[in-house]
C-alpha positions in Angstrom: 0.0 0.0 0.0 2.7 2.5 1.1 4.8 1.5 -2.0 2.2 2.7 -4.4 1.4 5.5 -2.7 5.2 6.7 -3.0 5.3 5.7 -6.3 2.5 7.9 -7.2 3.8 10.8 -4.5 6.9 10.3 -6.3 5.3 11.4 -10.4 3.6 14.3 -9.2 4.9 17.7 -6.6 3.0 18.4 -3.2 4.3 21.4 -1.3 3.0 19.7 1.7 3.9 16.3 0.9 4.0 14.2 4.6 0.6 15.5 5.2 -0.6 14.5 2.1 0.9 10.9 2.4 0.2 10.5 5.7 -3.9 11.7 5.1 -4.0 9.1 2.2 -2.2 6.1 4.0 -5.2 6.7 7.1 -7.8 6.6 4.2 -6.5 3.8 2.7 -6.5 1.9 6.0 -10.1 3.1 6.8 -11.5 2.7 3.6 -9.7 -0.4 1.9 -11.8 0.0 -1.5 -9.6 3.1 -2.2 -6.2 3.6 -4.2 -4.5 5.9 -4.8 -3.5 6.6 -8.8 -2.0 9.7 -10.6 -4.0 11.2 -13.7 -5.2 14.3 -15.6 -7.4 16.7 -13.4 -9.7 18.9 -16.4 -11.3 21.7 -14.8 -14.5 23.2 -16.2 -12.3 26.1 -17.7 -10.0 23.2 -19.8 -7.0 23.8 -17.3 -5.1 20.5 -16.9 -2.7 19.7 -14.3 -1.6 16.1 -13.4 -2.7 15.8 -9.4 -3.2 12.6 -7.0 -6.6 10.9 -6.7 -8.0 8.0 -4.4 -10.3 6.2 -7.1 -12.9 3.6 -5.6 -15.5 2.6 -3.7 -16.9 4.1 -0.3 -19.4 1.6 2.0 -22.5 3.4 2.9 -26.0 1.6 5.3 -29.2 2.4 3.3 -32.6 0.6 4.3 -30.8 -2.1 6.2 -28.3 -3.1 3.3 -24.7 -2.1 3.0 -24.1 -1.0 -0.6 -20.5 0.5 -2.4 -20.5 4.1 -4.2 -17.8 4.3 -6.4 -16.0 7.8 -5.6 -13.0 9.6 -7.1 -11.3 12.3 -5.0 -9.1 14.8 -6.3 -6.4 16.3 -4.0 -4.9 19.6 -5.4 -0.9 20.0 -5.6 -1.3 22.4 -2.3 -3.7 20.1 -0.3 -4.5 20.8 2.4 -4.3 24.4 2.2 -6.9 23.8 -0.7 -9.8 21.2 -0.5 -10.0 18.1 -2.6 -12.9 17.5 -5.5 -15.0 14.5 -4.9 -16.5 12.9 -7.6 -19.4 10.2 -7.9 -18.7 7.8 -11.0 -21.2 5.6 -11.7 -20.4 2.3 -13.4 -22.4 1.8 -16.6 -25.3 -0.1 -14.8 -25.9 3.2 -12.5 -27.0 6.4 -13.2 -27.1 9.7 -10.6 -30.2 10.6 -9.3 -31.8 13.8 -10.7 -32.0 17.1 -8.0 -29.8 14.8 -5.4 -29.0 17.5 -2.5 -25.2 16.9 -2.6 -24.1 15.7 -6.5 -25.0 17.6 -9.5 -25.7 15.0 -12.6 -22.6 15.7 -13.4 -21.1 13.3 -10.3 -18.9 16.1 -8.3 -19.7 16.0 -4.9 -21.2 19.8 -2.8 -21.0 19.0 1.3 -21.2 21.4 4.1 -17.7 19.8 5.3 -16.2 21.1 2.0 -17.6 24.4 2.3 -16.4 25.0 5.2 -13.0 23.1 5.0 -9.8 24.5 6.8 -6.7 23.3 6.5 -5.8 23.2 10.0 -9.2 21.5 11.5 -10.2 19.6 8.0 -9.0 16.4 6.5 -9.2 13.6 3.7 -10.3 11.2 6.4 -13.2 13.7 7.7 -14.7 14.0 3.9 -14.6 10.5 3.5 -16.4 10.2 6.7 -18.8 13.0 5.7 -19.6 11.7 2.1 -20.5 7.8 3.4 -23.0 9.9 6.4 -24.6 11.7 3.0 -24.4 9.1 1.1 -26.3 6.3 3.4 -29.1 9.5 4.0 -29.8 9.3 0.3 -27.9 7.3 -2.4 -26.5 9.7 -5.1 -27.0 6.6 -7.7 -29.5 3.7 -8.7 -29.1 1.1 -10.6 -30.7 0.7 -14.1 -31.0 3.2 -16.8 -31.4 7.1 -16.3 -35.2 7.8 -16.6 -36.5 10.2 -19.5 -39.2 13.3 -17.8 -42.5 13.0 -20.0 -44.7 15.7 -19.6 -48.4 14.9 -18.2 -51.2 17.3 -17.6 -52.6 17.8 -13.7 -56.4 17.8 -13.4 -58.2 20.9 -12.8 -59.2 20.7 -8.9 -62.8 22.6 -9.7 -64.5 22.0 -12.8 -63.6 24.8 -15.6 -61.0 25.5 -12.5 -57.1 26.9 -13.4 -55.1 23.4 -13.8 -52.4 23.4 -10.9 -49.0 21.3 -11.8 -46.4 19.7 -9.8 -42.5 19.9 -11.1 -39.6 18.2 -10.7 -36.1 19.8 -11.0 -32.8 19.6 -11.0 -30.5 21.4 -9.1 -27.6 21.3 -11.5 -29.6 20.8 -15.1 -32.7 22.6 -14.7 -34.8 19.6 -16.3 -38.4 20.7 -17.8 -41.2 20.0 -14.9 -42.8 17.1 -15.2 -47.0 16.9 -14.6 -48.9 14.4 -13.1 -52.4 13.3 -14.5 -55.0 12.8 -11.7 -58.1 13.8 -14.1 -61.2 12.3 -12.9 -62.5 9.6 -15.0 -64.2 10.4 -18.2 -62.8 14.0 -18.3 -61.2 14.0 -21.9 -58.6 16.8 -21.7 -58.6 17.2 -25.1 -62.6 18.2 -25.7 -62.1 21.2 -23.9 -60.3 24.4 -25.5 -59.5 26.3 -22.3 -57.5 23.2 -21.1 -55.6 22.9 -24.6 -54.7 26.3 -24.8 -53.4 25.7 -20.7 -51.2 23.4 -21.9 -50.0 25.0 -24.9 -48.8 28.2 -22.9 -47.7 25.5 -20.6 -45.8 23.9 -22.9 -44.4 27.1 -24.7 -43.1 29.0 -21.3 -41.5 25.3 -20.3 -39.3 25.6 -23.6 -38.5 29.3 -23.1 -37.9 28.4 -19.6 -35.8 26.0 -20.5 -33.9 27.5 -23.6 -33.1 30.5 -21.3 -31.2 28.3 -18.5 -29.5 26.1 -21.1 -28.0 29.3 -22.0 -27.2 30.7 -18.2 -26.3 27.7 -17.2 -22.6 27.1 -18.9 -22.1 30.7 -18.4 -22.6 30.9 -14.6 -20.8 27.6 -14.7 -17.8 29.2 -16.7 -17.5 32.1 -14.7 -17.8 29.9 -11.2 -15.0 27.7 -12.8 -13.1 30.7 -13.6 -13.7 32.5 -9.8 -12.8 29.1 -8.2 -9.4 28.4 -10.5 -8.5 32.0 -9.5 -8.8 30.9 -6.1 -6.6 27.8 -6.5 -4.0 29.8 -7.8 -4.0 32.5 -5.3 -4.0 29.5 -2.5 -0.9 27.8 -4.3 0.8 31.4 -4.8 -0.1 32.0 -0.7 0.7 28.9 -0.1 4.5 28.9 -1.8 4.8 32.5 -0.4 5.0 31.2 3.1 7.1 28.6 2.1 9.4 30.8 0.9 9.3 33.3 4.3 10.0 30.0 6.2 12.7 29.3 3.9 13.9 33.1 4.1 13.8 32.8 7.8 15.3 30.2 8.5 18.7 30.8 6.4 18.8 34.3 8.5 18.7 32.6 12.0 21.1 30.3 10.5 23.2 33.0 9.2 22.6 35.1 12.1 24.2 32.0 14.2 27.2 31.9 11.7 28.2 35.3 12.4 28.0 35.1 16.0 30.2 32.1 16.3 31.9 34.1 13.4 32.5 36.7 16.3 33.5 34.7 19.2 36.0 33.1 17.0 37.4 36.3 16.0 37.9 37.4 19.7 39.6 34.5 21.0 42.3 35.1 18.4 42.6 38.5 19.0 43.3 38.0 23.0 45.6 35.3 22.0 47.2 37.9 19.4 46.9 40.5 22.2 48.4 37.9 24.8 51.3 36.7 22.9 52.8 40.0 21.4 56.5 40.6 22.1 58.7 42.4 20.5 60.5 40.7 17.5 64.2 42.1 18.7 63.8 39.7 22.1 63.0 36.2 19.7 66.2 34.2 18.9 65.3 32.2 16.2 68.0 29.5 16.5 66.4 29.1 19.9 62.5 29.5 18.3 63.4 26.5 16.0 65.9 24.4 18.3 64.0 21.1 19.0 62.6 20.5 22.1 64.0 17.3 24.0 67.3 15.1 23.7 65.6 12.3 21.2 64.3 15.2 19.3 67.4 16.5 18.6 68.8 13.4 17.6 66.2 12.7 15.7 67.0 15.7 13.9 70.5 15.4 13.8 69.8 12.0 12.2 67.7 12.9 9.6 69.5 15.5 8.6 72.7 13.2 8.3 70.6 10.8 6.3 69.7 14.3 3.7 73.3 15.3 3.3 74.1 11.8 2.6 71.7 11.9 -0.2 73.3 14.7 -1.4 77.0 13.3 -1.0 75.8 10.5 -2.9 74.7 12.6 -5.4 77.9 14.8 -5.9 80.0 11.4 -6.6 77.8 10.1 -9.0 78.3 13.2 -11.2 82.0 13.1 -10.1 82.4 9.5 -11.3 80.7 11.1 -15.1 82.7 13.9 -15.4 85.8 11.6 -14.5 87.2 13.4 -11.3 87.5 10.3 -9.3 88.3 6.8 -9.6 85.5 4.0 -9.9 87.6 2.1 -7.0 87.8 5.6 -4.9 83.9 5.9 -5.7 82.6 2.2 -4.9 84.8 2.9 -1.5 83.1 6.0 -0.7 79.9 4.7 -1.6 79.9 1.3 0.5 81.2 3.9 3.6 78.7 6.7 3.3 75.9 3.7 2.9 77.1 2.0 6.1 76.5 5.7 7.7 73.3 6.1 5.9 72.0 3.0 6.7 73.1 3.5 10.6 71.4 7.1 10.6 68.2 6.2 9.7 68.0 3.2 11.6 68.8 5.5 14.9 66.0 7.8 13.4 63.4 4.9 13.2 64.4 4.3 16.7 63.5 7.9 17.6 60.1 8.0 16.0 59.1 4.8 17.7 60.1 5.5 21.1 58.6 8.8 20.4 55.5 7.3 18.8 54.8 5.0 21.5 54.8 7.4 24.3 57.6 5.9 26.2 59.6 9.4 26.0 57.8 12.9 26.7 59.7 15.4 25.8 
């Protein structure tokens, strides 16, 4: 479970991405018919942006029975600061129920716990828990085709009487009211002219009626769209704002600290500076470089026997070249200053481990 869920965390950026993953992970536990998948997110306006979503199905308790809604929630990239979209999605043997009070025929989901979600004292958990409450109230979905509105006449109440009728509507579609016949029997709607002309005018203000909100509809749609993806992006740019002043912060206090210690620092070598000036006529420098100790004079002494060596070395090798000196004078000098050699650097290895080792302090 966790490894799909970071596998999806990791295709997609969350500015608050522990809340989200942790919000998900106690959704997922609650609600096992839930996973988590990363897709396109098309708001009304055509704006895409690739987002998380939990895609499944949510138990609700209707009548006695326990039935499964299939859901798909929407978090945005700067959840919880913004609150997620929740979807019905009917399978193809279901169809939403017309003038539901909390899904439009369109499936997304309208609660009282999203209108007044807060992203301190709101949660994926909570919405979850508030859409199975709604849900087992009144089923957004049946099973079977969507039914088709026909129009019928209502009965006059009084004979010759203004017909009253009854209409059903959709909150989200506007659907053209539908009438209910309870004529008494043998009255023949059709035989009488005042009745016919009722339900012409009837049936002529029903089109207007309706031609005029098809028309309203998608434009106070657009423009609610357009005010609510305006509100996303001022919540992301509010949202990456104090992100950034955290950010901000945080590198001055740490800055701040820097240059204190910066400080300190600089006044300890100061007193030291201030404590340890002499005046250069008084310093001896044979004395200032004179090792300190008996082995570390000798070890000095040593290596530096074992250097000129080197260098003696070196001084008959190009006076062998140029023809100076014998070979026998130099193979004698040679096998002499090697013996010496030899004997000065086994003294120094002596030196360094006695010194090495602790057993002299000097």
């Amino acid at each position: 479970m966790s490894t799909t869920l970071d596998v999806c965390l990791s295709q997609v950026f969350y500015h608050y991405r522990d809340r989200t993953r942790g919000d998900v992970q106690t959704v997922m536990r609650t609600y096992p018919g839930l996973s988590p998948e990363v897709a396109t997110y098309t708001s009304n306006t055509g704006a895409e942006e690739t987002l998380l979503a939990l895609t499944g199905t949510i138990p609700i308790t209707y009548a006695g029975n326990t039935y499964n809604i299939p859901v798909k929630i929407w978090l945005p990239s700067v959840y919880p600061s913004e609150r997620p979209i929740a979807f019905v999605t009917p399978t193809t043997t279901m169809y939403i129920k017309p003038g539901h009070d909390h899904v439009d025929l369109s499936g997304r989901c309208y609660l009282p716990y999203l209108t007044s979600w807060t992203g301190t004292n709101s949660s994926l958990i909570g919405l979850v828990a508030a859409m199975c409450s709604a849900f087992s109230a009144c089923p957004p979905v049946a099973s079977g085709p969507p039914p088709t509105a026909t129009p019928v006449m209502a009965s006059p109440p009084a004979w010759g009487a203004a017909p009253g009728y009854t209409t059903q509507s959709s909150s989200s579609t506007r659907a053209a009211p539908a009438y209910t016949d309870t004529s008494p029997p043998g009255y023949t709607p059709a035989q009488d002219p005042v009745v016919m002309v009722r339900k012409q005018l009837a049936k002529e203000l029903t089109e207007k009626t309706q031609a005029s909100l098809r028309e309203f509809f998608p434009q106070a749609t657009a423009e609610v769209d357009s005010l609510y993806e305006i509100q996303r992006k001022r919540t992301r740019e509010a949202a990456m704002y104090k992100h950034e002043t955290a950010r901000f912060e945080s590198e001055r206090d740490h800055l701040a600290a820097e240059q204190e210690q910066l400080m300190v620092e600089s006044a300890k070598i100061e007193s030291w500076v201030e404590a340890n000036q002499r005046d250069d006529r008084d310093v001896d420098i044979d004395e200032m470089t004179k090792p300190k100790g008996v082995l570390n004079r000798q070890l000095l002494d040593a290596m530096a026997k074992d250097r000129a060596i080197d260098d003696l070395l070196y001084a008959l090798s190009r006076a062998l070249n140029d023809g100076v000196i014998l070979l026998a004078v130099y193979l004698k000098q040679v096998r002499k200053l090697s013996r010496d050699q030899f004997l000065a650097r086994a003294l120094a290895e002596r030196i360094k481990a006695k010194i090495n080792t602790g057993i002299y302090h000097a």
